[in-house]
N, C-alpha and C positions, 0 to 999 in steps of 0.2 A: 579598472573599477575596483573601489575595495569589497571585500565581499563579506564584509561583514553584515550580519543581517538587518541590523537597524539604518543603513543607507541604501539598502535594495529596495527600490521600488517596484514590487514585487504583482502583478494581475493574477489575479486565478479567472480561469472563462469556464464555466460549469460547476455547479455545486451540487450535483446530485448527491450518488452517495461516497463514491472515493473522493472529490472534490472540495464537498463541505467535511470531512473526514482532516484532506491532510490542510485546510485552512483554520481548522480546530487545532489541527497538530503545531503551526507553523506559529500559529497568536499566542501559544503557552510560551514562546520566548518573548522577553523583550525588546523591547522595541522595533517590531517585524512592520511593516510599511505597508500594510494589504491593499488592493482596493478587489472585490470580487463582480462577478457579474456570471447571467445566468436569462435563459432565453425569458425566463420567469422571474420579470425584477423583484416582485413580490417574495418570492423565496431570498434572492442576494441581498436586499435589505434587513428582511427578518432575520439572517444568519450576521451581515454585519453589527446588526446592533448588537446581537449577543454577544459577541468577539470585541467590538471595540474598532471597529476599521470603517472604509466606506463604501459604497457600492453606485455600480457605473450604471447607466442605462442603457448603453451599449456595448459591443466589444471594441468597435474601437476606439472608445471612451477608454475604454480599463486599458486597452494597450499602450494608448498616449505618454508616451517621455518614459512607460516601465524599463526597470533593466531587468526584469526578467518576466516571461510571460508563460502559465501554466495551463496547457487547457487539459480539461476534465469532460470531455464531451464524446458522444456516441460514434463511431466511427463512420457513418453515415451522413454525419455532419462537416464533419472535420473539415472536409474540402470545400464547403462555404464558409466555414469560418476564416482559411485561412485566405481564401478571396478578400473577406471580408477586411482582414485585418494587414493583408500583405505590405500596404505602405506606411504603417506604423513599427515594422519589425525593424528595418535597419542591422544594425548590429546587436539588436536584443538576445536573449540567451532566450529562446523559446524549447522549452518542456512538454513534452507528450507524456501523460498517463491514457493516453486512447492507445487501449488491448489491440492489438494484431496487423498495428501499422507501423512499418520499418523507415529508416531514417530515410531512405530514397523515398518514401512516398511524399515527405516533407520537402525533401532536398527539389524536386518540383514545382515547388508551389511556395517556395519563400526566396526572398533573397540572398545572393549569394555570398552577403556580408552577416546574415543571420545563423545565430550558431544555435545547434540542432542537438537535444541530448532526451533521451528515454529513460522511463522510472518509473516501476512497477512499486507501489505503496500496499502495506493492508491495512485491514479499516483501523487495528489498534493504534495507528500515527496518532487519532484522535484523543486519545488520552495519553502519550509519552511512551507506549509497550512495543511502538512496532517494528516492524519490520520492512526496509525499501530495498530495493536492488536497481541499480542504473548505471548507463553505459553512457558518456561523456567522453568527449573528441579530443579533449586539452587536459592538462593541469589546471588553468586557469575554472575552463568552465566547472570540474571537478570541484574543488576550491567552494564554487560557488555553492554549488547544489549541497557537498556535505554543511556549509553554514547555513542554507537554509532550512535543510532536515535535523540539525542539532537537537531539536526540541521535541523532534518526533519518535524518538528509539533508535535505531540500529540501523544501519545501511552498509551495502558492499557493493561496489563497484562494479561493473563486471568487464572482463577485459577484451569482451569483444561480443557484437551487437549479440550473435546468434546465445549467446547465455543467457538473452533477454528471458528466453522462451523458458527458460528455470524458476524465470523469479514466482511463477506459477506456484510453484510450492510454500510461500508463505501467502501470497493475496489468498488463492484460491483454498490453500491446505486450512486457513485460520476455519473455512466455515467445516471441514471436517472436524476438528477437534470441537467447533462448539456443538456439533452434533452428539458428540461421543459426552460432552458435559451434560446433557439435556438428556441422557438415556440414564445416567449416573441419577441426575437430578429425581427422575422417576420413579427409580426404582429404590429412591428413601422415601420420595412422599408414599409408596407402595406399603413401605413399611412404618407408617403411621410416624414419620418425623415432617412437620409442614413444610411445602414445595421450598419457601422461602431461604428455611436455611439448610434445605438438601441442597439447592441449587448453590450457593454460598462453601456449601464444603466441597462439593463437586468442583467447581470452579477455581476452589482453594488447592484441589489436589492438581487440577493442569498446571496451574501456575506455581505450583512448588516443584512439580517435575521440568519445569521446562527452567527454572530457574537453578536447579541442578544439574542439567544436562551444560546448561551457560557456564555456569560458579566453576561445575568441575572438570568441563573438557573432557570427556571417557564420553564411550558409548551407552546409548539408554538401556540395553541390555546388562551393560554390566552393574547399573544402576540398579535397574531391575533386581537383579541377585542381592541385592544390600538391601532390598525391601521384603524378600516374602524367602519362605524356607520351605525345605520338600515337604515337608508334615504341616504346613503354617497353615491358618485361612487364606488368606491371599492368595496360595497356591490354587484354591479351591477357583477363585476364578480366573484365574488365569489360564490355567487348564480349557475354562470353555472358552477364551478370546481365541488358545492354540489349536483348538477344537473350529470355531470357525475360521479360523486362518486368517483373523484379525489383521493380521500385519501384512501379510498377500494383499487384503484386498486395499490397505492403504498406500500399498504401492502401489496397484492396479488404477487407484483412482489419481493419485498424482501422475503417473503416467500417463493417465488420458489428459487431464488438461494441459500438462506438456506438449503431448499428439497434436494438442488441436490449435496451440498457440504459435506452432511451427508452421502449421497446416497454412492458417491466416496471414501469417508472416509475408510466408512464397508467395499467396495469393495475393497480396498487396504491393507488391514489390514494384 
């Protein structure tokens, strides 16, 4: 198969919100081949028309002749879907973004000519910012998946399933950081600047730092020292971020959803 994205016949089956997320991400390239579906065809149509693609009434509508099939579906589901869909996979390249189910729990329930590959997206895929991380069996299927995440940001590989459970730190870590934008945000509308464009500079400073941490390869620390001096302002808060142990507790919290995506892994297995 060539893999380029405009001959991939491509299914997404879920469009909640990582699903309509990376089919947003996937339609900013050209010529992407969609067709989506969604237990609520009302939603996969609404979301096709905005995109430009078309949308199935069932999944095994959307899986029909796909060379690649994404589902975006709850884990709880999963194993009627792939009931559902098992005699349309063939040698399809079928994709899990369903959280805390490992390649054996697919390798069960699909054929054995059906090739099996994991991807952890964050919600920025939707606008070109994000970040994916997935574990792919081949060159080939590899191949594939980076030409169809081209469109979406950044993606790394990983070179072996159990790293799956890392990719936690950009899905899960994006809604830390916009929590820490959203307290920035308030604490200028506090000071009589309107929400709109406190929020706007907040959000200007995540994404100049993260865009520095990118550009220049060094660590954010030693970034940090290029930004604020022992007498500066800036010191002044940073003191109370080292004062709450700021950065402890954002290890503490990416450490837990790592914990827990390991946790689900076993259990699934």
């Amino acid at each position: 198969m060539d893999c380029k994205i405009g001959l991939m016949r491509v299914a997404i089956i879920g469009v909640g919100k990582m699903g309509s997320a990376l089919a947003l991400g996937i339609a900013r390239g050209k010529g992407a081949n969609l067709v989506l579906c969604d237990h609520s065809h009302a939603n996969a149509a609404a979301l096709a028309r905005k995109i430009g693609v078309r949308a199935a009434k069932t999944a095994k509508e959307a899986a029909e002749s796909a060379d690649a099939v994404i589902i975006a579906v709850k884990p709880a589901d999963a194993g009627k879907l792939l009931e559902e869909i098992r005699g349309r996979l063939g040698e399809t390249l079928l994709i899990s973004l369903v959280a805390g189910l490992p390649l054996s729990y697919f390798r069960k329930r699909v054929p054995k000519s059906c090739r099996v590959a994991l991807i952890m997206p964050n919600l920025a895929v939707q606008v070109g910012k994000g970040a994916t991380m997935y574990f792919a069996q081949s060159g080939l299927d590899a191949k594939e998946i980076e030409a169809l995440l081209a469109p979406t940001g950044i993606f790394i590989r990983a070179k072996k399933e159990s790293e799956m459970d890392t990719a936690f730190l950009h899905s899960s870590g994006i809604a830390f950081f916009l929590a820490a934008i959203e307290g920035m945000a308030e604490a200028g509308k506090r000071n009589s600047i309107p929400y709109s464009q406190a929020l706007s500079l907040s959000a200007k400073a995540a994404e100049g730092a993260a865009a520095l941490v990118l550009e220049k390869r060094i660590r954010p620390l030693e970034l940090e020292a290029m930004v604020s001096t022992k007498r500066g302002i800036t010191m002044h808060g940073l003191r109370v971020l080292r004062k709450a142990k700021t950065k402890h507790h954002f290890h503490r919290a990416a450490h837990a959803v790592i914990k827990e995506a390991k946790k689900r892994r076993r259990k699934n297995r």
